[in-house]
mmJSON file of the N, C-alpha and C atoms, coordinates in Angstrom:
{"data_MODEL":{"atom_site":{
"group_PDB":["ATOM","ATOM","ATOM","ATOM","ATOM","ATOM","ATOM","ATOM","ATOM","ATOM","ATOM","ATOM","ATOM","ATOM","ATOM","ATOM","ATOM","ATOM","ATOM","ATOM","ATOM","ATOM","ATOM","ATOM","ATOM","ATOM","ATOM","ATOM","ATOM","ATOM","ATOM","ATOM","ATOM","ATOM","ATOM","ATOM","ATOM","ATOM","ATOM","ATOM","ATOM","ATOM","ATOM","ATOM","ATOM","ATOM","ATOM","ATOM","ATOM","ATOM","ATOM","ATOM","ATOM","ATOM","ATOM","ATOM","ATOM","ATOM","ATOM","ATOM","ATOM","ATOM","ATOM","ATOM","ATOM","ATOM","ATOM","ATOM","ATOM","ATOM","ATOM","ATOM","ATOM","ATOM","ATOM","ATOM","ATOM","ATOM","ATOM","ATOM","ATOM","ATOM","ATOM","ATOM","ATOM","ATOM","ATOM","ATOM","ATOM","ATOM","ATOM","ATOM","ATOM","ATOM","ATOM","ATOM","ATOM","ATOM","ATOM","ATOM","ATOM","ATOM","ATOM","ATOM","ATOM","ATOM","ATOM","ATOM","ATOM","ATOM","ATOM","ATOM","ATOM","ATOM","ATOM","ATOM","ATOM","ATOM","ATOM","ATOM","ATOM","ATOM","ATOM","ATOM","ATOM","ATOM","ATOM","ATOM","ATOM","ATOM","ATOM","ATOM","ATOM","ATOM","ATOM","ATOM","ATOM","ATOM","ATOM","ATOM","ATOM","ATOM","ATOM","ATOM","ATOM","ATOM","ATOM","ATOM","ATOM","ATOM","ATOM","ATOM","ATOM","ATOM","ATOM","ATOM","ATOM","ATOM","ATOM","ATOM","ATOM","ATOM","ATOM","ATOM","ATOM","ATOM","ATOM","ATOM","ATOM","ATOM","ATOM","ATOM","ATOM","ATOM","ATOM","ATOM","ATOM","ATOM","ATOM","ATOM","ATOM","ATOM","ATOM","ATOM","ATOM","ATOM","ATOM","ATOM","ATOM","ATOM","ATOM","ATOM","ATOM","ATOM","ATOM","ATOM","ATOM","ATOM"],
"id":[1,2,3,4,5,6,7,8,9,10,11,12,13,14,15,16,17,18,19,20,21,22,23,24,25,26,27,28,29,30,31,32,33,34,35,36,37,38,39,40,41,42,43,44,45,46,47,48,49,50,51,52,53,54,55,56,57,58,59,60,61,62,63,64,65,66,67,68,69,70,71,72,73,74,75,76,77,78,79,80,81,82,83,84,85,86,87,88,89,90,91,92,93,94,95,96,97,98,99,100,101,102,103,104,105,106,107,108,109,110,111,112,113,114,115,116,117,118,119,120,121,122,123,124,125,126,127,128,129,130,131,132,133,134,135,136,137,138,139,140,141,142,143,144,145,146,147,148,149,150,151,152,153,154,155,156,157,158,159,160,161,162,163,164,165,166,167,168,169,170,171,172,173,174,175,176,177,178,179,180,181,182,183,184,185,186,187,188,189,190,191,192,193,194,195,196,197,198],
"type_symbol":["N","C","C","N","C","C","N","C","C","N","C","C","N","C","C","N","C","C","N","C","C","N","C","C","N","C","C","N","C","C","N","C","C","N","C","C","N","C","C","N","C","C","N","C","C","N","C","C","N","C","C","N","C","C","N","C","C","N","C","C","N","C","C","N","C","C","N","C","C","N","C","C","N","C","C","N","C","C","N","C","C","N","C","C","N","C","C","N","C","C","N","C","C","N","C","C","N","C","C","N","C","C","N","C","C","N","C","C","N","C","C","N","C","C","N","C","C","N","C","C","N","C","C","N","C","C","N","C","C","N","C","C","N","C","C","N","C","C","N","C","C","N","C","C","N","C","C","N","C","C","N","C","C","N","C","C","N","C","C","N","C","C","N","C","C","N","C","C","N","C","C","N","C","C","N","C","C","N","C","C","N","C","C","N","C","C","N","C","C","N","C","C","N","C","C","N","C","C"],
"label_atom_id":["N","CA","C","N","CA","C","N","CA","C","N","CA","C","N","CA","C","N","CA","C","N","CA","C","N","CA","C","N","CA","C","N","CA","C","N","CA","C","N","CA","C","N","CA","C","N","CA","C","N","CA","C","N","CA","C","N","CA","C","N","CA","C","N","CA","C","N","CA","C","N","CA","C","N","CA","C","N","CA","C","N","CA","C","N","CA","C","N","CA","C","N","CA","C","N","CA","C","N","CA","C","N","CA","C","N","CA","C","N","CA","C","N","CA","C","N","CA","C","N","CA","C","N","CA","C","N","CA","C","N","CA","C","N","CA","C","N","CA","C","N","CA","C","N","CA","C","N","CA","C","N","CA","C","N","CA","C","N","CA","C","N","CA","C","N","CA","C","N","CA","C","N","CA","C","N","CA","C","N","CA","C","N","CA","C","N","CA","C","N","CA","C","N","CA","C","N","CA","C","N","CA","C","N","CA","C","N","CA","C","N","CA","C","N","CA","C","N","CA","C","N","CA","C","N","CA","C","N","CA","C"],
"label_alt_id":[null,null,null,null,null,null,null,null,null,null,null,null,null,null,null,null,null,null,null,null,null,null,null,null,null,null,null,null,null,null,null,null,null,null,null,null,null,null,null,null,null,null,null,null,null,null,null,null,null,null,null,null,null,null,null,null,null,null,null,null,null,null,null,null,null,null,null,null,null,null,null,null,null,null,null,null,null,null,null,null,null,null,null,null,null,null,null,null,null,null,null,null,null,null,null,null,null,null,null,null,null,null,null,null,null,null,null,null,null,null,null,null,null,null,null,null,null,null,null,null,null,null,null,null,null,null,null,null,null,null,null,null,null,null,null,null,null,null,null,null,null,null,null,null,null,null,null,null,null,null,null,null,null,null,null,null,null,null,null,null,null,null,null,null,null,null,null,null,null,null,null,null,null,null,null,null,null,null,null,null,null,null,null,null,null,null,null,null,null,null,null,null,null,null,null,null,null,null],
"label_comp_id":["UNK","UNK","UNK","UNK","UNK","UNK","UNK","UNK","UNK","UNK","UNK","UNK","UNK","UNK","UNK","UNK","UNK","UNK","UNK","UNK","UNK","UNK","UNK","UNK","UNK","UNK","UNK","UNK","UNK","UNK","UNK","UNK","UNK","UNK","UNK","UNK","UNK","UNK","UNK","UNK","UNK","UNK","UNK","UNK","UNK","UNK","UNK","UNK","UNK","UNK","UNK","UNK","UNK","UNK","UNK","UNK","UNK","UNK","UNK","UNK","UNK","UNK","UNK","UNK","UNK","UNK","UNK","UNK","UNK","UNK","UNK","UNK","UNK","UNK","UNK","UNK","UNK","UNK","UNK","UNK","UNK","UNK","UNK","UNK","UNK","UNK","UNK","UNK","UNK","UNK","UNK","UNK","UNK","UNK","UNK","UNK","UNK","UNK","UNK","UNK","UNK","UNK","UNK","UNK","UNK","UNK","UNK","UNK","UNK","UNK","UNK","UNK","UNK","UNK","UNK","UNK","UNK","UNK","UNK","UNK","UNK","UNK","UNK","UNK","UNK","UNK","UNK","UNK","UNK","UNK","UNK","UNK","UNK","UNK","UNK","UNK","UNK","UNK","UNK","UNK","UNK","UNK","UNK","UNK","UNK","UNK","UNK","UNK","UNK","UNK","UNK","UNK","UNK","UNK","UNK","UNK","UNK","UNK","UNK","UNK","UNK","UNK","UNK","UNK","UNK","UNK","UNK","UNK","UNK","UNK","UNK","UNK","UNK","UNK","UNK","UNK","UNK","UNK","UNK","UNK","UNK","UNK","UNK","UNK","UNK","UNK","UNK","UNK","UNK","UNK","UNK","UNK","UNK","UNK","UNK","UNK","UNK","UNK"],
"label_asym_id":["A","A","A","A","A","A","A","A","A","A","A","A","A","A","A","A","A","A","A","A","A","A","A","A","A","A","A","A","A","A","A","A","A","A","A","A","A","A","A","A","A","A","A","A","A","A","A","A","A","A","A","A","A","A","A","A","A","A","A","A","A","A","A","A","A","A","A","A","A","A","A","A","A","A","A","A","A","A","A","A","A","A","A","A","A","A","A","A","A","A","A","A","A","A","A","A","A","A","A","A","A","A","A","A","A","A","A","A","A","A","A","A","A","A","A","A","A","A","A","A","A","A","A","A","A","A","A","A","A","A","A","A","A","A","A","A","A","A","A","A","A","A","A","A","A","A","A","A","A","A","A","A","A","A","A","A","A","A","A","A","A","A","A","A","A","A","A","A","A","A","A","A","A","A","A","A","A","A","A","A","A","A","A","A","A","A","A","A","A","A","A","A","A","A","A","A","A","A"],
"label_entity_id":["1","1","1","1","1","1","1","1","1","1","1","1","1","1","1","1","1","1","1","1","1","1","1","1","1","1","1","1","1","1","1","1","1","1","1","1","1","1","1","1","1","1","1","1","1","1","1","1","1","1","1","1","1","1","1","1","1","1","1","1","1","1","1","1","1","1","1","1","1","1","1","1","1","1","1","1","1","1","1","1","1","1","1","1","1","1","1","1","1","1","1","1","1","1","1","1","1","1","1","1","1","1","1","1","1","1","1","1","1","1","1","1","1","1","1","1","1","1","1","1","1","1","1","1","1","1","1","1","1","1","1","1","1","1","1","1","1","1","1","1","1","1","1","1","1","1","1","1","1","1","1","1","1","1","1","1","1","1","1","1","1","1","1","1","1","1","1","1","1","1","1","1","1","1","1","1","1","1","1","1","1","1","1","1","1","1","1","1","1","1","1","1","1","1","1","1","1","1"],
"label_seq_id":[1,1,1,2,2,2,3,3,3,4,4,4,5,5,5,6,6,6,7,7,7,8,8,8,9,9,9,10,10,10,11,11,11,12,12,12,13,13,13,14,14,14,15,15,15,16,16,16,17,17,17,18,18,18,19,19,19,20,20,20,21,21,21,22,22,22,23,23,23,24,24,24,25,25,25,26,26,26,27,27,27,28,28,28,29,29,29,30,30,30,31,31,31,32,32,32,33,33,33,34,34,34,35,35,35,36,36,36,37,37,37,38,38,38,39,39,39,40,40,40,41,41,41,42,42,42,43,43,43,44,44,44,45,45,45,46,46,46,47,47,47,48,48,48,49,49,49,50,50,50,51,51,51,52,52,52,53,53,53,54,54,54,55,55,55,56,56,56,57,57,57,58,58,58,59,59,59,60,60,60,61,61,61,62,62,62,63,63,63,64,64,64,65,65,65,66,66,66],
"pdbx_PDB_ins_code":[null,null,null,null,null,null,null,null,null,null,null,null,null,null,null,null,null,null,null,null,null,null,null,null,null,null,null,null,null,null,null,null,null,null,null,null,null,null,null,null,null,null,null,null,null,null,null,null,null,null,null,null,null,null,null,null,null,null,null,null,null,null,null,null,null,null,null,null,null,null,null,null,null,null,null,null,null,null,null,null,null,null,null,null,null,null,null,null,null,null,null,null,null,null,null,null,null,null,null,null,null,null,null,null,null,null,null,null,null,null,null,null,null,null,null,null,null,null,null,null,null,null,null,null,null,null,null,null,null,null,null,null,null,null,null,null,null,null,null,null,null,null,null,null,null,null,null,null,null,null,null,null,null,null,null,null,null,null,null,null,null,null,null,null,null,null,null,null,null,null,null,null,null,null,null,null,null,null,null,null,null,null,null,null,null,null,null,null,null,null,null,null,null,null,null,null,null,null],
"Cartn_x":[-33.366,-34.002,-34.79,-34.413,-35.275,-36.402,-37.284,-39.025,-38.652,-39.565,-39.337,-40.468,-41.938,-42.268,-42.388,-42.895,-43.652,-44.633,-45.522,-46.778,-46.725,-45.076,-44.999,-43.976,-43.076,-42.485,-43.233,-44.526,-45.244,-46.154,-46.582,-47.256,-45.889,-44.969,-44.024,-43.715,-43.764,-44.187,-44.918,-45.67,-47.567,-47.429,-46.809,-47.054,-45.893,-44.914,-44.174,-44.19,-45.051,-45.794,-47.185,-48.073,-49.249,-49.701,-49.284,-49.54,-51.279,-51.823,-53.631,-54.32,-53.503,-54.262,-53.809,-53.538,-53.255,-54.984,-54.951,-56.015,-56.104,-57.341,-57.227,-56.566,-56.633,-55.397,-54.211,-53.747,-52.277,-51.674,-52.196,-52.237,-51.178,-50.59,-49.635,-48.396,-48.456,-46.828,-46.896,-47.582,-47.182,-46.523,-46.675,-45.641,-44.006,-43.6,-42.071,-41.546,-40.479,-39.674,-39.545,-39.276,-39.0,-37.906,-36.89,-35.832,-35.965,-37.034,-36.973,-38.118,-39.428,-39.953,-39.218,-38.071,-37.075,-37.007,-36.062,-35.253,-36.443,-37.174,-38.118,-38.479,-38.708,-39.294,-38.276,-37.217,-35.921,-35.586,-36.255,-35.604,-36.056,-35.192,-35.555,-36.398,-37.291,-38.484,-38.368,-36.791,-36.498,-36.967,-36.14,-36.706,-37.154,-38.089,-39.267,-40.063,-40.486,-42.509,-43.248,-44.476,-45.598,-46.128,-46.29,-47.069,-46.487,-46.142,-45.44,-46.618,-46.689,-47.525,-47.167,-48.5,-48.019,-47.348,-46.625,-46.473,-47.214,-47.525,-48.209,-47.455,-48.368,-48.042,-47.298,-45.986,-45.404,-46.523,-46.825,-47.618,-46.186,-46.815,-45.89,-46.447,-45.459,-45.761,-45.366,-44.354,-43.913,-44.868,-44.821,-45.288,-44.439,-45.2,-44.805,-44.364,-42.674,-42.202,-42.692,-43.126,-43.425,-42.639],
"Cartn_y":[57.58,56.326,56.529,55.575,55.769,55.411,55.618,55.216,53.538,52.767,51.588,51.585,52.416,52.135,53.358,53.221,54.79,55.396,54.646,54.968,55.98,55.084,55.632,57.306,57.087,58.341,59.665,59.244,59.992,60.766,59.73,60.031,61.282,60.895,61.743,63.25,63.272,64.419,65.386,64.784,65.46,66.321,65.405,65.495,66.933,67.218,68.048,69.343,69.458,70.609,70.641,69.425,70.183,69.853,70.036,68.946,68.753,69.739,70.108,69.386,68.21,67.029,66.019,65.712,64.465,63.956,62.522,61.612,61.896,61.909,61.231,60.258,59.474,58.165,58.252,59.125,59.339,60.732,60.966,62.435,62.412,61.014,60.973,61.351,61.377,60.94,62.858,63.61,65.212,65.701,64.311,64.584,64.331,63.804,63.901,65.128,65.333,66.641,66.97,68.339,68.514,67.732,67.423,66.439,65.08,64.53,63.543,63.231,63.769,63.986,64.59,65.171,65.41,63.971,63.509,62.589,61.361,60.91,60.167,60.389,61.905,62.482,62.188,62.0,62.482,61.149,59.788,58.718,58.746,58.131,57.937,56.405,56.518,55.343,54.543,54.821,53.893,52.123,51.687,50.707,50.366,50.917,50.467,50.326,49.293,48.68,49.514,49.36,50.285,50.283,48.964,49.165,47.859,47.969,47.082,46.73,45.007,44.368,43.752,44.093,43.403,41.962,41.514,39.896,39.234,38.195,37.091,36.385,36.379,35.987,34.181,33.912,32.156,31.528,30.084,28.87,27.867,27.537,26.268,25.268,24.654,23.773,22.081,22.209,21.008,20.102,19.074,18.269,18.241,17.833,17.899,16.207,16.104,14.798,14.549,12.888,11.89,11.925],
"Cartn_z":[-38.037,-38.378,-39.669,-41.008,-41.896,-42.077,-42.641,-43.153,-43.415,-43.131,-43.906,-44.781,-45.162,-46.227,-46.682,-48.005,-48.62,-48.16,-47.372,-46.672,-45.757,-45.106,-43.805,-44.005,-45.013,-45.299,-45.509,-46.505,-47.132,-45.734,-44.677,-43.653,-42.837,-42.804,-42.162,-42.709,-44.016,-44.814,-44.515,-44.538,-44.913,-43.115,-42.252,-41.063,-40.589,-40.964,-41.006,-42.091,-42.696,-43.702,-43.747,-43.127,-43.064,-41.718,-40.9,-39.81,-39.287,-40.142,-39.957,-40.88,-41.564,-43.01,-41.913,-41.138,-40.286,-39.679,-40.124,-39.901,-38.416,-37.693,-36.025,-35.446,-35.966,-35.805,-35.596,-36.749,-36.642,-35.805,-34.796,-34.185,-33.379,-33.141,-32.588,-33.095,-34.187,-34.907,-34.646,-34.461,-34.38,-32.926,-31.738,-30.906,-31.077,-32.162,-32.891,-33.255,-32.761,-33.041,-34.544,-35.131,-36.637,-37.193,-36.419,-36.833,-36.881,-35.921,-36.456,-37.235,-38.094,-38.822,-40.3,-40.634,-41.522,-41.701,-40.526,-41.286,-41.68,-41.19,-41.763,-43.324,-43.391,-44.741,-45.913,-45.45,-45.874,-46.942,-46.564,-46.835,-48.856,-49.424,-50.849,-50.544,-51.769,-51.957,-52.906,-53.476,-54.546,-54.163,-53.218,-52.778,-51.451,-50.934,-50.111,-50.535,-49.81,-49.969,-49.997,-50.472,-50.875,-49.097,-48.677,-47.049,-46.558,-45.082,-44.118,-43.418,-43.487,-42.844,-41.565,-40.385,-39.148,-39.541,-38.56,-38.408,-37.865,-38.2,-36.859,-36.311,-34.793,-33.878,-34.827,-33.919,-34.004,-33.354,-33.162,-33.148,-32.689,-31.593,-31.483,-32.331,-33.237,-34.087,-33.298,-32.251,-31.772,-30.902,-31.282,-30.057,-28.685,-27.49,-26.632,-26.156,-25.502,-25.426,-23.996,-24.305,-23.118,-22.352],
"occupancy":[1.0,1.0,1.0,1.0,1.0,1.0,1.0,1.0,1.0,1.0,1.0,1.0,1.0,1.0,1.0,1.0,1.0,1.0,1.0,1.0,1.0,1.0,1.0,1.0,1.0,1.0,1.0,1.0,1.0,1.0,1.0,1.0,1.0,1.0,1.0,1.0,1.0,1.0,1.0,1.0,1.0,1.0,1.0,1.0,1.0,1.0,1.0,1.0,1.0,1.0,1.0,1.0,1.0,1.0,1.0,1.0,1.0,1.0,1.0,1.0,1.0,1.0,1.0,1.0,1.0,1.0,1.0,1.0,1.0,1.0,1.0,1.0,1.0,1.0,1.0,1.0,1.0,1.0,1.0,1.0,1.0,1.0,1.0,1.0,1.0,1.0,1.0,1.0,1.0,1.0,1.0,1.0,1.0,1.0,1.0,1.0,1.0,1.0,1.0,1.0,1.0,1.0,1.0,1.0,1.0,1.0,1.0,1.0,1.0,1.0,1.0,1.0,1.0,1.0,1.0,1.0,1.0,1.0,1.0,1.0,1.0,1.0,1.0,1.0,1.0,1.0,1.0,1.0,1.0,1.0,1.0,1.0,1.0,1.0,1.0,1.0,1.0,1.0,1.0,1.0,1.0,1.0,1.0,1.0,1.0,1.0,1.0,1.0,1.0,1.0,1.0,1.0,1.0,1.0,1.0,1.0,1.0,1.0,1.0,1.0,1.0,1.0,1.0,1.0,1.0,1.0,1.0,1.0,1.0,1.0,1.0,1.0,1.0,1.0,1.0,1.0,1.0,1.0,1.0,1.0,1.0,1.0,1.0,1.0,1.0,1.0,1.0,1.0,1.0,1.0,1.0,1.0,1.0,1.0,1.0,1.0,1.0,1.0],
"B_iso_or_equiv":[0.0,0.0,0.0,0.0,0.0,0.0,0.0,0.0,0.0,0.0,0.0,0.0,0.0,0.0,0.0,0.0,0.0,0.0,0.0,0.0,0.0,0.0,0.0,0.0,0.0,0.0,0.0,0.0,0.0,0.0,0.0,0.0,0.0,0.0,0.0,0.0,0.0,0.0,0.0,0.0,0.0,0.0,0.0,0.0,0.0,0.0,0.0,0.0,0.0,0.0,0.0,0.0,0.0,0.0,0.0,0.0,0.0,0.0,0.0,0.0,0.0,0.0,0.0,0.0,0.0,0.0,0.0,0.0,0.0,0.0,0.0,0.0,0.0,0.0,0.0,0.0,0.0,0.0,0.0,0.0,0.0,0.0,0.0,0.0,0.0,0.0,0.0,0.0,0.0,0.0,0.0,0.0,0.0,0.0,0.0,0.0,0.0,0.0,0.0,0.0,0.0,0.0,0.0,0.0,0.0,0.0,0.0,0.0,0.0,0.0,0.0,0.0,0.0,0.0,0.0,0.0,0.0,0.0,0.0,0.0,0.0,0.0,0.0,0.0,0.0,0.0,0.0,0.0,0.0,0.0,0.0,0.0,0.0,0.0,0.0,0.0,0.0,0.0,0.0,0.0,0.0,0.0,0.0,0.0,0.0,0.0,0.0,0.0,0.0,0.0,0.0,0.0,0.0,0.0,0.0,0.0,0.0,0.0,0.0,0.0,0.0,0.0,0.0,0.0,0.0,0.0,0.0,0.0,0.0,0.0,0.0,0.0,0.0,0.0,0.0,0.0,0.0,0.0,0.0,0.0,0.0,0.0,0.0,0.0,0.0,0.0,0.0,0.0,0.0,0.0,0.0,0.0,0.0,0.0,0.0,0.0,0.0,0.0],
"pdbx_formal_charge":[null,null,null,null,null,null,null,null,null,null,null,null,null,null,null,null,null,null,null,null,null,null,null,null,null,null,null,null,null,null,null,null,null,null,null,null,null,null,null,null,null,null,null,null,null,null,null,null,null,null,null,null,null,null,null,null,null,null,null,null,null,null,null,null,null,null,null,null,null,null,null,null,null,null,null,null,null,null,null,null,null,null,null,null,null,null,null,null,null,null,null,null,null,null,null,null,null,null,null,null,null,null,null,null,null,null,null,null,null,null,null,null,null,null,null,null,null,null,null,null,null,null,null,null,null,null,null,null,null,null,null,null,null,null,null,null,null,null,null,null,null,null,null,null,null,null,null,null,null,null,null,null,null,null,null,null,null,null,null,null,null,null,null,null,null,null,null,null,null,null,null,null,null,null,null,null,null,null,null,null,null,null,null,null,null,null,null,null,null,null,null,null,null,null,null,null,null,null],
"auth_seq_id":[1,1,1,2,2,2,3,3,3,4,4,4,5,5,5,6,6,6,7,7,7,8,8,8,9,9,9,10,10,10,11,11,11,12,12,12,13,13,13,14,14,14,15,15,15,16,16,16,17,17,17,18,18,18,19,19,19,20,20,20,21,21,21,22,22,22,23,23,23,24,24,24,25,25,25,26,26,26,27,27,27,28,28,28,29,29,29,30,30,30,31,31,31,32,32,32,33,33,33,34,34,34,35,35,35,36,36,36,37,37,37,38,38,38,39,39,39,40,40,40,41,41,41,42,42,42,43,43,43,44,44,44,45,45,45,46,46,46,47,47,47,48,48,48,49,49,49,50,50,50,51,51,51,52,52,52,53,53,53,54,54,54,55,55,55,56,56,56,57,57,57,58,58,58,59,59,59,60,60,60,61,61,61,62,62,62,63,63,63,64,64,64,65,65,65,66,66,66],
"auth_comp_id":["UNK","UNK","UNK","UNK","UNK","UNK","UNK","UNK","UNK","UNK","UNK","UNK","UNK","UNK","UNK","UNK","UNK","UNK","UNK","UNK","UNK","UNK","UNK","UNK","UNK","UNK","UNK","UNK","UNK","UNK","UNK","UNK","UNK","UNK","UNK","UNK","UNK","UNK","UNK","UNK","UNK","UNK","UNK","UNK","UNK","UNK","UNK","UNK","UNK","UNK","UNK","UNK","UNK","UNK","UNK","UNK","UNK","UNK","UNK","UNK","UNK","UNK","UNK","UNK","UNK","UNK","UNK","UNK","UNK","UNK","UNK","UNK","UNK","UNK","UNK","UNK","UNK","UNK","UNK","UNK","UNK","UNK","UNK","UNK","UNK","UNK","UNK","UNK","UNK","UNK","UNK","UNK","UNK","UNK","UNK","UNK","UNK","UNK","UNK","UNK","UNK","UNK","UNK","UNK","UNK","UNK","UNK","UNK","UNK","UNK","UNK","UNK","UNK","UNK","UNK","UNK","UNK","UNK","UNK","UNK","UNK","UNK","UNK","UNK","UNK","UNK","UNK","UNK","UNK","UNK","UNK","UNK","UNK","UNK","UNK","UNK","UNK","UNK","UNK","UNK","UNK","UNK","UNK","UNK","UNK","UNK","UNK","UNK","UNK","UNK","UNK","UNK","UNK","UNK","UNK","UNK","UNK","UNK","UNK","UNK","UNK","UNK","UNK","UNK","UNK","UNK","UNK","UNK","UNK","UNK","UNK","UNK","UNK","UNK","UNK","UNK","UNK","UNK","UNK","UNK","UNK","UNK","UNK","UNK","UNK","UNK","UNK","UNK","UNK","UNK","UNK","UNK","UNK","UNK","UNK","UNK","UNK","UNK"],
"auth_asym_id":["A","A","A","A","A","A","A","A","A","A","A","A","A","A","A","A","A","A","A","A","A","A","A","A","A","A","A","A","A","A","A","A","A","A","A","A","A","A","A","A","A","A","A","A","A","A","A","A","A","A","A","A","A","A","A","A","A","A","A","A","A","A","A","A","A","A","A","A","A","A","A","A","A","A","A","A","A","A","A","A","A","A","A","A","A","A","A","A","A","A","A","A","A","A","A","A","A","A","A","A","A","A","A","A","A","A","A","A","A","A","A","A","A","A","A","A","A","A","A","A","A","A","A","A","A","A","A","A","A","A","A","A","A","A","A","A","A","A","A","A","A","A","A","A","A","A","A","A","A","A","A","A","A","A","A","A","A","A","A","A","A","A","A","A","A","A","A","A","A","A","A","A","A","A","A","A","A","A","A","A","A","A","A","A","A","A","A","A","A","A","A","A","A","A","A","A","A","A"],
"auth_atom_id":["N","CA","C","N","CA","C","N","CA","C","N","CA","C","N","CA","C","N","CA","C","N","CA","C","N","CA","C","N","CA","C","N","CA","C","N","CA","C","N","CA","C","N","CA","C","N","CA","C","N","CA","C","N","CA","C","N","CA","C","N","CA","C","N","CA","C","N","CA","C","N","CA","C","N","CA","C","N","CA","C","N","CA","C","N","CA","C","N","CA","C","N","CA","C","N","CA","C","N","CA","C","N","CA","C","N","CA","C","N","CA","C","N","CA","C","N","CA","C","N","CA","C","N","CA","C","N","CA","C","N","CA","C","N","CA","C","N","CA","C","N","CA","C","N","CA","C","N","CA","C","N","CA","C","N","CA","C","N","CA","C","N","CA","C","N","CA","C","N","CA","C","N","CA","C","N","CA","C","N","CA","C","N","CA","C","N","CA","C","N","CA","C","N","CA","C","N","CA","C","N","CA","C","N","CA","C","N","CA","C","N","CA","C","N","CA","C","N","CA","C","N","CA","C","N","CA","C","N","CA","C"],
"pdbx_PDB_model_num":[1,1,1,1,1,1,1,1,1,1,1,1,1,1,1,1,1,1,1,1,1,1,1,1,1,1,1,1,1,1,1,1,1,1,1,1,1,1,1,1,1,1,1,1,1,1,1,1,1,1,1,1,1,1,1,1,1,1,1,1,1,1,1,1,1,1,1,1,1,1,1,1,1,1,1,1,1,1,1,1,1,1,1,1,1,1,1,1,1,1,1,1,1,1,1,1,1,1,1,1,1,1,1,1,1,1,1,1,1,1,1,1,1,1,1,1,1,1,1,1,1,1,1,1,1,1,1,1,1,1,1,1,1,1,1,1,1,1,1,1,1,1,1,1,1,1,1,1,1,1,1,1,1,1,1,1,1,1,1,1,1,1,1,1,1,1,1,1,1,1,1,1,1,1,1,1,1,1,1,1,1,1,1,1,1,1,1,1,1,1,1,1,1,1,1,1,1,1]
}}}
């Protein structure tokens, strides 16, 4: 599975060569195997986003019929 941003590649990196610069937050991503931390690392950044934003939640926009 590839990175979908640079953020996140770069985080996959860092995490598979230094795994002792990893934020508290992200302490999780060091339960991923070396392979699949490779292939994350692995992806080119030619074109991905700098950072992937949550979505928001849909809104029912419809009225409700009589």
């Amino acid at each position: 599975m590839p990175a979908v941003s640079k953020s996140q590649r770069r985080l996959m990196a860092i995490a598979e060569h230094h795994p002792s610069k990893i934020f508290k937050k992200n302490k999780g991503i060091l339960d991923m195997s070396k392979k699949q931390l490779k292939e994350f690392a692995s992806t080119k950044e030619s074109r991905l986003p700098k950072q992937v934003r949550k979505k928001k939640p849909l809104t029912k926009l419809t009225k409700k019929k009589k």
